[in-house]
LUMMI-911220 format. One line per 8 residues: number of its first residue (from 1); their letters; for each residue x negated, y negated, z negated of N, C-alpha, C, O, CB. Coordinates in nm, 3 decimals. Atoms other than C-alpha are relative to their C-alpha. Last residue first. Glycine has a CB too. Layout:
<nodes>
NUM> a> X Y Z X Y Z X Y Z X Y Z X Y Z | ...
</nodes>
This chain:
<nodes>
95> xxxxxxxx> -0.124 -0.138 0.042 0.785 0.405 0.597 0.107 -0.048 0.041 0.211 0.017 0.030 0.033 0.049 -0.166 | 0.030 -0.158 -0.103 0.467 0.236 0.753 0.153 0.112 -0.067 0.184 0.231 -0.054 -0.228 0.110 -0.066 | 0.066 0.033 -0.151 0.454 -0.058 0.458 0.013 0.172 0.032 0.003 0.275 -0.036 -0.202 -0.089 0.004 | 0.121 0.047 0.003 0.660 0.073 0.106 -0.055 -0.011 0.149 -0.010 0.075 0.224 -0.079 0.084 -0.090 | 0.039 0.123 -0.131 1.015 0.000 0.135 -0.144 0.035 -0.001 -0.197 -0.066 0.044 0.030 -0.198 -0.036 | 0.020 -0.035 -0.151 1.081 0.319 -0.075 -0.052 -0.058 0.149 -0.089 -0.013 0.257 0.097 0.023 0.022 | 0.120 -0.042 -0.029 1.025 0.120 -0.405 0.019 0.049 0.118 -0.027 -0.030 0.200 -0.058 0.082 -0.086 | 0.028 -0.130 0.040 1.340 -0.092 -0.360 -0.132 0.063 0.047 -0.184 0.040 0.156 0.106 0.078 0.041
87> xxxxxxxx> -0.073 -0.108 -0.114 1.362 -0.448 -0.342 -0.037 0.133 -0.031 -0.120 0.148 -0.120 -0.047 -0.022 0.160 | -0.038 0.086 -0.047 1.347 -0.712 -0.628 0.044 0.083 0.141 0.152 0.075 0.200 -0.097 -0.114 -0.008 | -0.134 -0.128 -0.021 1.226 -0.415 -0.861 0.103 -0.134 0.080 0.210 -0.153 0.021 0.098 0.095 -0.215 | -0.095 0.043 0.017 0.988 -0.672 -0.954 0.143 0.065 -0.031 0.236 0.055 -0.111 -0.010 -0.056 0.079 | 0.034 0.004 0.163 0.732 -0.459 -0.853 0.107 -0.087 -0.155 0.113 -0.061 -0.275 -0.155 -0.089 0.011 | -0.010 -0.095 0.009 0.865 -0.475 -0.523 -0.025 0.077 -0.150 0.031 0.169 -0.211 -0.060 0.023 0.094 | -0.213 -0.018 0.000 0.943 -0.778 -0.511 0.002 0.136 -0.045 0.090 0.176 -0.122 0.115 -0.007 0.193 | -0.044 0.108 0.135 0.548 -0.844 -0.591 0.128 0.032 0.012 0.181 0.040 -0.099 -0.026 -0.183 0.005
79> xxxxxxxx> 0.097 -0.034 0.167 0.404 -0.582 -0.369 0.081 -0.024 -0.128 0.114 0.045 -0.224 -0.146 -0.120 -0.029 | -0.109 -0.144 0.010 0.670 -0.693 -0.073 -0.099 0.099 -0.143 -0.055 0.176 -0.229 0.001 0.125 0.217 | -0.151 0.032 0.033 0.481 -1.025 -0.128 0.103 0.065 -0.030 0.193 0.038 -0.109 0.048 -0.047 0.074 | -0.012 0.158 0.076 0.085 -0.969 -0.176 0.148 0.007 -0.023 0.187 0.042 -0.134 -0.050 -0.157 0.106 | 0.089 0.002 0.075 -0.002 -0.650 0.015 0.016 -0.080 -0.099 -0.058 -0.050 -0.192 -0.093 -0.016 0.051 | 0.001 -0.115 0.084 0.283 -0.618 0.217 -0.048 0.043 -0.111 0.006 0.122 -0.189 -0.028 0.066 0.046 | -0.182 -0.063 0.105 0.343 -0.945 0.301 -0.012 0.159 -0.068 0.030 0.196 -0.177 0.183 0.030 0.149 | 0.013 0.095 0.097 -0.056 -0.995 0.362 0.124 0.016 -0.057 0.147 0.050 -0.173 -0.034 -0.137 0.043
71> xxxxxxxx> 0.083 -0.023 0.127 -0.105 -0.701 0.575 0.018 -0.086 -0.137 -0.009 -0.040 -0.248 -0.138 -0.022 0.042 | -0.134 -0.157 0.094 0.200 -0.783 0.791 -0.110 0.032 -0.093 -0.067 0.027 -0.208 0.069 0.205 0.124 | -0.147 0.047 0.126 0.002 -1.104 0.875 0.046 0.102 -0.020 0.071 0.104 -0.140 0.141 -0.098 0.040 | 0.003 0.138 0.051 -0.345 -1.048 1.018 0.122 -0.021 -0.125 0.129 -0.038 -0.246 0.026 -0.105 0.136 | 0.118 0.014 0.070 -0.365 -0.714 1.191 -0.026 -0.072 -0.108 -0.096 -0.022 -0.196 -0.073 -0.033 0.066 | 0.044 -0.165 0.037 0.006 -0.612 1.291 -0.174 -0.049 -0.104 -0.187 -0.036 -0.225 -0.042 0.131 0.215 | -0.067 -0.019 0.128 0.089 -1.034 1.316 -0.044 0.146 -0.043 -0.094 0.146 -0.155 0.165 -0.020 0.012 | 0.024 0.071 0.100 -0.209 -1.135 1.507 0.127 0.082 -0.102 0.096 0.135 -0.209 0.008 -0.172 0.039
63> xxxxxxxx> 0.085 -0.087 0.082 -0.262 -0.825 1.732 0.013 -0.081 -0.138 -0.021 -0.031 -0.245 -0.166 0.018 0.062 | 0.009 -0.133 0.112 0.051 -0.859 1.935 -0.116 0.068 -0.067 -0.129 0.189 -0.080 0.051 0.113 0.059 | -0.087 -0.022 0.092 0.157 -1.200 1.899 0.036 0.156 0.054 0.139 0.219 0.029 0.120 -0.118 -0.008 | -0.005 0.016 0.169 -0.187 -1.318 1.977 0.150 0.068 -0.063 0.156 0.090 -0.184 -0.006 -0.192 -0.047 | 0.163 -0.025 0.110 -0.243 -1.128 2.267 0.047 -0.005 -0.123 0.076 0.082 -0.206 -0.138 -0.130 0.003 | -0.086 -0.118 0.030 0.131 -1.219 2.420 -0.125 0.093 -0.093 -0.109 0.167 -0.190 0.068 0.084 0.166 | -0.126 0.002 0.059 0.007 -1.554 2.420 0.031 0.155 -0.106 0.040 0.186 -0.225 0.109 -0.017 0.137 | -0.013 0.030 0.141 -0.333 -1.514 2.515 0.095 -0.007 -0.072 0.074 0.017 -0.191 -0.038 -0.087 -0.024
55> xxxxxxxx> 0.087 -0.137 0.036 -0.216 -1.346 2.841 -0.018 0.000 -0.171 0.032 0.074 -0.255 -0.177 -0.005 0.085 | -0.065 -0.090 0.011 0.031 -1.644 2.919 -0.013 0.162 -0.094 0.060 0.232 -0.164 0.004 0.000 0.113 | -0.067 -0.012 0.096 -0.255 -1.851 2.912 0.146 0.088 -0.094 0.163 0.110 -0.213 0.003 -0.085 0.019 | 0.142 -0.021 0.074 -0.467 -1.639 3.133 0.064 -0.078 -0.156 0.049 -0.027 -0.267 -0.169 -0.103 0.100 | -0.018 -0.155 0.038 -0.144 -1.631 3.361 -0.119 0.010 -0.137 -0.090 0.100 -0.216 -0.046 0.123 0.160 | 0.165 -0.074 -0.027 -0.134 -1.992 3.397 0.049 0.137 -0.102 0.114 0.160 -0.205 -0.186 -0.123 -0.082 | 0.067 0.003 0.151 0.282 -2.013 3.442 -0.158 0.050 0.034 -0.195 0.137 0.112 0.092 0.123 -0.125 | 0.023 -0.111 0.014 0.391 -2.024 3.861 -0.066 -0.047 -0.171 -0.138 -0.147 -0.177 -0.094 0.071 0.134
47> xxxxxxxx> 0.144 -0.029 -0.065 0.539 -2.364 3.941 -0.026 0.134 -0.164 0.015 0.139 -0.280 -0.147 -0.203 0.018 | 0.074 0.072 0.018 0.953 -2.404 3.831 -0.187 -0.013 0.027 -0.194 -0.134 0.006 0.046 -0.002 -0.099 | 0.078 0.094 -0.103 1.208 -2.277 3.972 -0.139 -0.058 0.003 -0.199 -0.099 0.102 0.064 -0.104 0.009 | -0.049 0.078 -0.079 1.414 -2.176 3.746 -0.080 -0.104 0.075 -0.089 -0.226 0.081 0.086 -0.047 -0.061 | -0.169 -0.076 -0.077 1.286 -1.855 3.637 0.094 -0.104 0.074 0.172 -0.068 0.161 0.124 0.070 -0.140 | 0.034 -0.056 -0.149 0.938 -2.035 3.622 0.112 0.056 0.039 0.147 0.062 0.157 -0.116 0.107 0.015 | 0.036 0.127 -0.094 1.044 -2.327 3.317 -0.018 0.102 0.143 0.022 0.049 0.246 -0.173 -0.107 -0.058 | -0.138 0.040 -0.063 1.235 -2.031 3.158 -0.005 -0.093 0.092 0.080 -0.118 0.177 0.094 -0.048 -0.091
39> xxxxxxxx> -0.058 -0.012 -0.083 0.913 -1.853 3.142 0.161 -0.058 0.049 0.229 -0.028 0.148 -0.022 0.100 -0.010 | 0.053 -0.064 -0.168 0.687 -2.107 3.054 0.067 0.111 0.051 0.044 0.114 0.172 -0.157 0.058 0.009 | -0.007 0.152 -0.107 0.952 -2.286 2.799 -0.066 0.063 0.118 -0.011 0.072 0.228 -0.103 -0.166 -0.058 | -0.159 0.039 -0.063 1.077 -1.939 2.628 -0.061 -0.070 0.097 -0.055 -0.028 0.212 0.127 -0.095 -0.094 | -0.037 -0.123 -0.127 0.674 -1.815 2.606 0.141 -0.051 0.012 0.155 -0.062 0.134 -0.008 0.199 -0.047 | 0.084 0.040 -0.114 0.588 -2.178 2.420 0.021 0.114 0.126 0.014 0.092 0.247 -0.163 -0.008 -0.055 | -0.078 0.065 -0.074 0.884 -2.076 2.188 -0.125 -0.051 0.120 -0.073 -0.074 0.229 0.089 -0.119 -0.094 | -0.130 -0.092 -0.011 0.741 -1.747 2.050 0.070 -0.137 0.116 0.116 -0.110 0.227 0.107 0.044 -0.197
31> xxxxxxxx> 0.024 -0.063 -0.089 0.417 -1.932 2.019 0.046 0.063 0.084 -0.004 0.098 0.191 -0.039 0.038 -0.021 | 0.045 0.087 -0.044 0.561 -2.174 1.793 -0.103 0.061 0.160 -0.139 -0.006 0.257 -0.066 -0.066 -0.130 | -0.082 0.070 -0.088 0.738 -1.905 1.627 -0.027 -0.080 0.097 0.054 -0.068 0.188 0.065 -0.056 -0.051 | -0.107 -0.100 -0.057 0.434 -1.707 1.548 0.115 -0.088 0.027 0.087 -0.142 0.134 0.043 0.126 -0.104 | 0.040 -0.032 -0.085 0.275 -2.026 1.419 0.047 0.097 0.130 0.070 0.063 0.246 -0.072 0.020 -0.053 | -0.050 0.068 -0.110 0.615 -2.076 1.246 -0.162 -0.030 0.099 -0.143 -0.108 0.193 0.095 -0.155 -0.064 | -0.098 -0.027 -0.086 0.520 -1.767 1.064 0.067 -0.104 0.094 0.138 -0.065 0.186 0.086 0.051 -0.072 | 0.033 -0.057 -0.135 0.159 -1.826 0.992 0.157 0.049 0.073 0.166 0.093 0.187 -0.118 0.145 -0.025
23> xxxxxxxx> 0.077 0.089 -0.101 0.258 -2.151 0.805 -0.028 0.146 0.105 -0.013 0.133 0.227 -0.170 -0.100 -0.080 | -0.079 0.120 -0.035 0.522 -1.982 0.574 -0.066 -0.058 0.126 0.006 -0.082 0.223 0.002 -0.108 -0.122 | -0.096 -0.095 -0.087 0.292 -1.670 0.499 0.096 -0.100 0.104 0.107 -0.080 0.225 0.112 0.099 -0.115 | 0.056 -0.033 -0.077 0.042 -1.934 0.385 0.079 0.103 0.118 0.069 0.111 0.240 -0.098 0.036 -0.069 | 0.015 0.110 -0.082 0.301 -2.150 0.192 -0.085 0.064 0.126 -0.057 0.018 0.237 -0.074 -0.126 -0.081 | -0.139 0.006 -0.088 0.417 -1.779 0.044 -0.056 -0.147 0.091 -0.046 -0.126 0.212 0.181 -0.028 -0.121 | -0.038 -0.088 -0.109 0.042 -1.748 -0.034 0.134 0.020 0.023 0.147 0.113 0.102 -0.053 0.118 -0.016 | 0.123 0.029 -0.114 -0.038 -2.097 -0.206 0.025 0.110 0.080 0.035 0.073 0.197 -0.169 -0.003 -0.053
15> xxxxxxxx> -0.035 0.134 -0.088 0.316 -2.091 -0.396 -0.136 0.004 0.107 -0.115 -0.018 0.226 0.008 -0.170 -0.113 | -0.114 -0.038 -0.097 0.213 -1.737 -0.546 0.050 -0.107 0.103 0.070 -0.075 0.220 0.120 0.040 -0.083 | 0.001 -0.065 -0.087 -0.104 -1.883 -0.647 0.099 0.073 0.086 0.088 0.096 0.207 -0.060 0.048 -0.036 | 0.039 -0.174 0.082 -0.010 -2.088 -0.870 -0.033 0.029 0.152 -0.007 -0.037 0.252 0.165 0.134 -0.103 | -0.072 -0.132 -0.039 -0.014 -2.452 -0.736 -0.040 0.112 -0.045 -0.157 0.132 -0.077 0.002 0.024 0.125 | -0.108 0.050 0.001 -0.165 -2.751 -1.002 0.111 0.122 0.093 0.212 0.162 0.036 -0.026 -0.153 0.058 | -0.077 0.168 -0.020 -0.481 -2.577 -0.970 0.138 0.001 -0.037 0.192 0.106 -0.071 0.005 -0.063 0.166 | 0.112 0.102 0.097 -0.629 -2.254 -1.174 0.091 -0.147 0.095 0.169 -0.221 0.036 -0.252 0.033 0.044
7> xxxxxxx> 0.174 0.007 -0.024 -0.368 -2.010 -1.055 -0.046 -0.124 -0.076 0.011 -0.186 -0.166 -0.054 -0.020 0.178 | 0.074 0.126 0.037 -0.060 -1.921 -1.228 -0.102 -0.021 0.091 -0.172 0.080 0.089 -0.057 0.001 -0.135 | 0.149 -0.038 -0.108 0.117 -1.585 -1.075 -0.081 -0.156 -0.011 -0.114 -0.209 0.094 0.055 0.046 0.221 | 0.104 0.076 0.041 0.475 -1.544 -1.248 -0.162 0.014 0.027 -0.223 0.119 0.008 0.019 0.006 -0.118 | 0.099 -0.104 -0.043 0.762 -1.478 -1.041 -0.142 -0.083 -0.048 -0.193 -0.185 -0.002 0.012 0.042 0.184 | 0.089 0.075 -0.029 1.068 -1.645 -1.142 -0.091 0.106 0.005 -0.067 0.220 -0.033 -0.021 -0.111 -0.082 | 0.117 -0.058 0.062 1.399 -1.460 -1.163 -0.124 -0.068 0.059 -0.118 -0.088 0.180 -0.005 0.154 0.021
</nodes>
């Protein structure tokens, strides 16, 4: 089933916000793996992680996705499936 959402350029708009969802989630990964390397680099041995970066870390991945990104799947993607009847109405955000 195709999901129809044209925009004015060559991408519809659905392709421009799954690409956006797409990019902030391997941000979030990419952040996800920078905390493996500094602490697996200090559990073995390795010189103490800057704490201040550390800090920002865990910052961004807990105000960016609650504030930033779960708004947008919900609002935009789980909307559209949902409307779809692609997943069930009950999913709605907070339930």
């Amino acid at each position: 089933m195709m999901i129809q959402c044209q925009g004015e350029r060559g991408e519809t708009r659905c392709q421009a916000a799954i690409h956006i969802i797409k990019s902030e989630h391997r941000s979030i990964a990419a952040i996800l793996q920078g905390l493996l390397y500094l602490t697996t680099a200090f559990r073995q041995g390795g010189a103490e992680p800057d704490y201040q970066i550390l800090r920002a870390m865990l910052y961004y991945l807990d105000v960016f996705p609650e504030r930033l990104h779960h708004p947008k799947e919900d609002g935009h993607l789980f909307a559209k499936l949902r409307q779809m009847r692609v997943i069930p109405e009950w999913t709605r955000p907070g339930t």
